[in-house]
TIDO-223220 format. One record per residue (C-alpha): residue number from 1; x negated, y negated, z negated. Coordinates in steps of 0.1 Angstrom, whole numbers, padded with zeros to 4 digits, m for minus. Last residue first. Layout:
<nodes>
(node NUM; (X; Y; Z));
...
</nodes>
This chain:
<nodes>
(node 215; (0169; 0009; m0064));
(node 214; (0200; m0008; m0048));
(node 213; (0183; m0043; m0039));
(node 212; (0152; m0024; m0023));
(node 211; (0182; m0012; 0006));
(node 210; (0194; m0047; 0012));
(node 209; (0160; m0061; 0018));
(node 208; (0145; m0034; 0042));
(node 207; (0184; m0034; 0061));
(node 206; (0202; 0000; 0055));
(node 205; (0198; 0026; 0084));
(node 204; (0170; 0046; 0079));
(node 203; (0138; 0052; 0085));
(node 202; (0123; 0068; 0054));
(node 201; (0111; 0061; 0024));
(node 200; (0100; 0070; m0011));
(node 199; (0102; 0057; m0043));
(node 198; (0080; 0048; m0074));
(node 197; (0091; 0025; m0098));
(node 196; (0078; m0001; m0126));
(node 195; (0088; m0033; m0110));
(node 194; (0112; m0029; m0083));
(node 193; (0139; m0048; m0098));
(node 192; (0111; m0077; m0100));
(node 191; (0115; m0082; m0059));
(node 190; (0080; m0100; m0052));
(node 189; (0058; m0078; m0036));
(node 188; (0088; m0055; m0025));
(node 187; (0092; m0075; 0008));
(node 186; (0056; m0075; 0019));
(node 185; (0054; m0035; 0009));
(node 184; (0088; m0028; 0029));
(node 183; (0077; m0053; 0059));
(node 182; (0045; m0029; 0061));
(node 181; (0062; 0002; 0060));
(node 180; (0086; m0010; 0085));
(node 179; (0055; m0018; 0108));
(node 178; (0039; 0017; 0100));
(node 177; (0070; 0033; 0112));
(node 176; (0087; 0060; 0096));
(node 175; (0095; 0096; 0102));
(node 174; (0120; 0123; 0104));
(node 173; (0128; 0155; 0124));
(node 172; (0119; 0175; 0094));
(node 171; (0110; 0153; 0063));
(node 170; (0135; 0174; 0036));
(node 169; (0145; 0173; 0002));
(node 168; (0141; 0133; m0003));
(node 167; (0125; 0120; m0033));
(node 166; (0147; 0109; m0066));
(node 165; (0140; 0072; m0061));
(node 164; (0148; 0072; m0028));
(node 163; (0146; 0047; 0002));
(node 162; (0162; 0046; 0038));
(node 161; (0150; 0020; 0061));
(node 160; (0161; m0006; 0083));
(node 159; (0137; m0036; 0098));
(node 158; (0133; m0016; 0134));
(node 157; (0097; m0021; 0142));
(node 156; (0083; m0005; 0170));
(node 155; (0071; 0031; 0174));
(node 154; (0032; 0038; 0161));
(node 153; (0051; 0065; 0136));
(node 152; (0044; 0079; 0101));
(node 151; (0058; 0105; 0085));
(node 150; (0072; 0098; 0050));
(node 149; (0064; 0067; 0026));
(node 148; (0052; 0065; m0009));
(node 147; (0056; 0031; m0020));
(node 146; (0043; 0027; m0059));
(node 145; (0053; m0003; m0080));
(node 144; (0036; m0018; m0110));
(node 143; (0042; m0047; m0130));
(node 142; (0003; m0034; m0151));
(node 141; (m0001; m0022; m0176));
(node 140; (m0024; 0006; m0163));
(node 139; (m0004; 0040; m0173));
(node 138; (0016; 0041; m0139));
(node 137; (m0016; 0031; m0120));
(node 136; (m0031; 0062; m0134));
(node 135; (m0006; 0086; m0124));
(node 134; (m0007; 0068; m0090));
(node 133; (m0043; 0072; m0083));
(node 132; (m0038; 0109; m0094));
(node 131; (m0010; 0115; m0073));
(node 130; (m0033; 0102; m0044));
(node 129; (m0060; 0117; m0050));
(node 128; (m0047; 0151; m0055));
(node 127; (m0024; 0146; m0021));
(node 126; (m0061; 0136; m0001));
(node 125; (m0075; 0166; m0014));
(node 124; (m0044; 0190; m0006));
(node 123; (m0043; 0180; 0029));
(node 122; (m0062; 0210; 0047));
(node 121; (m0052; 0228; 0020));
(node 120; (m0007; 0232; 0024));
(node 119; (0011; 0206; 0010));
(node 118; (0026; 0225; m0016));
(node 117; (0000; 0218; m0042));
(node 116; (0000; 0186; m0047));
(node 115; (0035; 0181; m0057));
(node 114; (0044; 0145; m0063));
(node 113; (0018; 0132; m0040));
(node 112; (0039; 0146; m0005));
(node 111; (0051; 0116; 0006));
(node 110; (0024; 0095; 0001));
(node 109; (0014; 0062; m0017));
(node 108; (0007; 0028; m0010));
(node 107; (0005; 0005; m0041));
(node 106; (0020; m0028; m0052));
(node 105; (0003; m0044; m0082));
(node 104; (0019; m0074; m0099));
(node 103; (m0001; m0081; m0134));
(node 102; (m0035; m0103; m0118));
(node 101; (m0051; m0115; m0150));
(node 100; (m0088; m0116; m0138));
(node 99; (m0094; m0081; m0159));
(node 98; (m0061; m0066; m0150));
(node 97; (m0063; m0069; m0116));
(node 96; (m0102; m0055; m0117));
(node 95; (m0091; m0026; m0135));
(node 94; (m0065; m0017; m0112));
(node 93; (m0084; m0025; m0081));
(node 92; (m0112; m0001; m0095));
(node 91; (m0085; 0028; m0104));
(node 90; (m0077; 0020; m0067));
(node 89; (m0109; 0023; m0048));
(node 88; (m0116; 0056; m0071));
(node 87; (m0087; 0075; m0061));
(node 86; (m0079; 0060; m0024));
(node 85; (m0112; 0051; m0016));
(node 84; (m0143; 0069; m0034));
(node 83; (m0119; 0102; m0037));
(node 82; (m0109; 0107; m0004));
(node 81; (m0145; 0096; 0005));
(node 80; (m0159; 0127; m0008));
(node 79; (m0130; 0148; 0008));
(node 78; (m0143; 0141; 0041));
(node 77; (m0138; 0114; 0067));
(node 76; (m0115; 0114; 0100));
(node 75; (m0080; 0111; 0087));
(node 74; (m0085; 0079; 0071));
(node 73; (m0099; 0065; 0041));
(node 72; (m0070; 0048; 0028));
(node 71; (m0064; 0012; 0016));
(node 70; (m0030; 0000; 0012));
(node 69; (m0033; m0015; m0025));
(node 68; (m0009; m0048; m0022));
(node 67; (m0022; m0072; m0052));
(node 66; (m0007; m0101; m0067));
(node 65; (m0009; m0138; m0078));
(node 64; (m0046; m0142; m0060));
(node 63; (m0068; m0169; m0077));
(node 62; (m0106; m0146; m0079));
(node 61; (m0091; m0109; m0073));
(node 60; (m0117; m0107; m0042));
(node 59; (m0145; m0115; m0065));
(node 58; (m0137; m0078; m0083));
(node 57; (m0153; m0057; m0052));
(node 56; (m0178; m0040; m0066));
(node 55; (m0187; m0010; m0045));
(node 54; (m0172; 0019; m0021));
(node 53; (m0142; m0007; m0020));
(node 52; (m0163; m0031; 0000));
(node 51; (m0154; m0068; 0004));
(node 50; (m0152; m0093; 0025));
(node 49; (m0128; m0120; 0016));
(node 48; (m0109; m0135; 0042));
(node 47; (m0079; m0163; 0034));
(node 46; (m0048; m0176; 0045));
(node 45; (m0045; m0144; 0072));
(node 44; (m0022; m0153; 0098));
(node 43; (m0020; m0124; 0120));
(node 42; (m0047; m0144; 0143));
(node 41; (m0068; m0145; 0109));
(node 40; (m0069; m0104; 0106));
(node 39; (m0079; m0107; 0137));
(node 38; (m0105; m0130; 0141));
(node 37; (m0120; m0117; 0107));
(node 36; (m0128; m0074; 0117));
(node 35; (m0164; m0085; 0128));
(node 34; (m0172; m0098; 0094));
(node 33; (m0170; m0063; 0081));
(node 32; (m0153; m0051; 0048));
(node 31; (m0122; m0066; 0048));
(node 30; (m0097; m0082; 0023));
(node 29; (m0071; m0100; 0035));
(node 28; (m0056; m0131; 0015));
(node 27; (m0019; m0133; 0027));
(node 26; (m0007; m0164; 0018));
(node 25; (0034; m0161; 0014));
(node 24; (0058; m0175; 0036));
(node 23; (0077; m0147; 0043));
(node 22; (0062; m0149; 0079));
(node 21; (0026; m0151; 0063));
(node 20; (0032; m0117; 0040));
(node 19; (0041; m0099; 0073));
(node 18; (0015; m0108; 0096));
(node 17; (m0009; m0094; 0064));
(node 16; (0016; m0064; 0062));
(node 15; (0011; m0054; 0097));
(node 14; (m0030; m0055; 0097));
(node 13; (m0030; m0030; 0065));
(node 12; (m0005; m0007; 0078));
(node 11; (m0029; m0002; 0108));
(node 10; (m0061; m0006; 0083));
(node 9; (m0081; m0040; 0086));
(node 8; (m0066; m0056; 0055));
(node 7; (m0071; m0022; 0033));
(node 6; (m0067; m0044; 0000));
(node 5; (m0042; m0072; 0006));
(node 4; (m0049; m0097; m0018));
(node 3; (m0014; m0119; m0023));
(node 2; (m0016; m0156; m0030));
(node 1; (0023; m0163; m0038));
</nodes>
């Protein structure tokens, strides 16, 4: 499959690009600066299309099979670009998938989305944007599915993870990291018993494969 990775350059972003080529896939990275190519291309990139999410973006969709959303503005901007990147940039990724034809849509989400308002204010904005963005994508059409992992770690790759459909009660002493993220959202891109659901993850101790086969 020719997969657009939205958010190439991010640190899930980068992982699931390496990912997508080692499952044999072409991973076609979108990125905003030319500077970010070499890299994206030494994790085996097929294809670089610069793009910018704060504007229109729909040449990127030109021949791709399906779309991975991982885009995020970061921890360091405000709440204006909160909502131009991980609301806005992914209503226009919807649209634009459905316009060229593109039906599988894989989105990152949060932990944390489902109820807005307990997550204390400092992340409330980001959480609103979030549920929001996945509300929407829900209501698109499109073979949806929505990752939402826990707290994330830099630690190495394990390949196990625990998922749930229902949510889990409690986060405390537990994370996830970013490199099992990213082999979850390269794995799920073409697993059709995912289509049309949102779960959450954790580290765990089920293989990545054998544990999307129960949801």
């Amino acid at each position: 499959m020719n997969v657009l990775v939205i958010g190439a350059n991010g640190q899930v972003g980068r992982s699931v690009v390496q990912e997508l080529s080692d499952k044999g896939h072409q991973a076609v990275a979108m990125i905003r600066k030319e500077e970010q190519r070499d890299e994206l291309e030494k994790r085996g990139a097929g294809k670089i299309v610069l793009g910018d999410l704060e504007k229109d973006f729909s040449h990127a969709f030109e021949g791709v099979d399906a779309v991975i959303f991982a885009a995020g503005s970061g921890p360091k901007t405000g709440a204006d670009k909160t909502l131009t990147i991980d609301l806005w940039g992914s209503v226009k990724a919807a649209e634009y998938a459905k316009e060229k034809g593109v039906n599988r849509f894989v989105q990152l989400g949060s932990v944390g989305s489902d109820n807005p308002d307990a997550g204390g204010e400092a992340m409330k904005p980001y959480l609103v944007a979030k549920r929001t963005a996945d509300d929407l994508l829900e209501h698109s059409g499109l073979d949806y599915t929505i990752v939402r992992p826990g707290p994330l770690s830099d630690e190495e790759k394990t390949g196990h993870i625990e998922a749930s459909a229902a949510g889990f009660k409690s986060f405390e002493g537990r994370s996830i990291p970013r490199a099992d993220v990213a082999r979850t959202l390269a794995e799920v891109v073409d697993r059709k018993n995912t289509y049309g659901k949102v779960f959450e993850i954790l580290q765990g101790e089920a293989e990545i494969a054998q544990e999307l086969g129960r949801l």
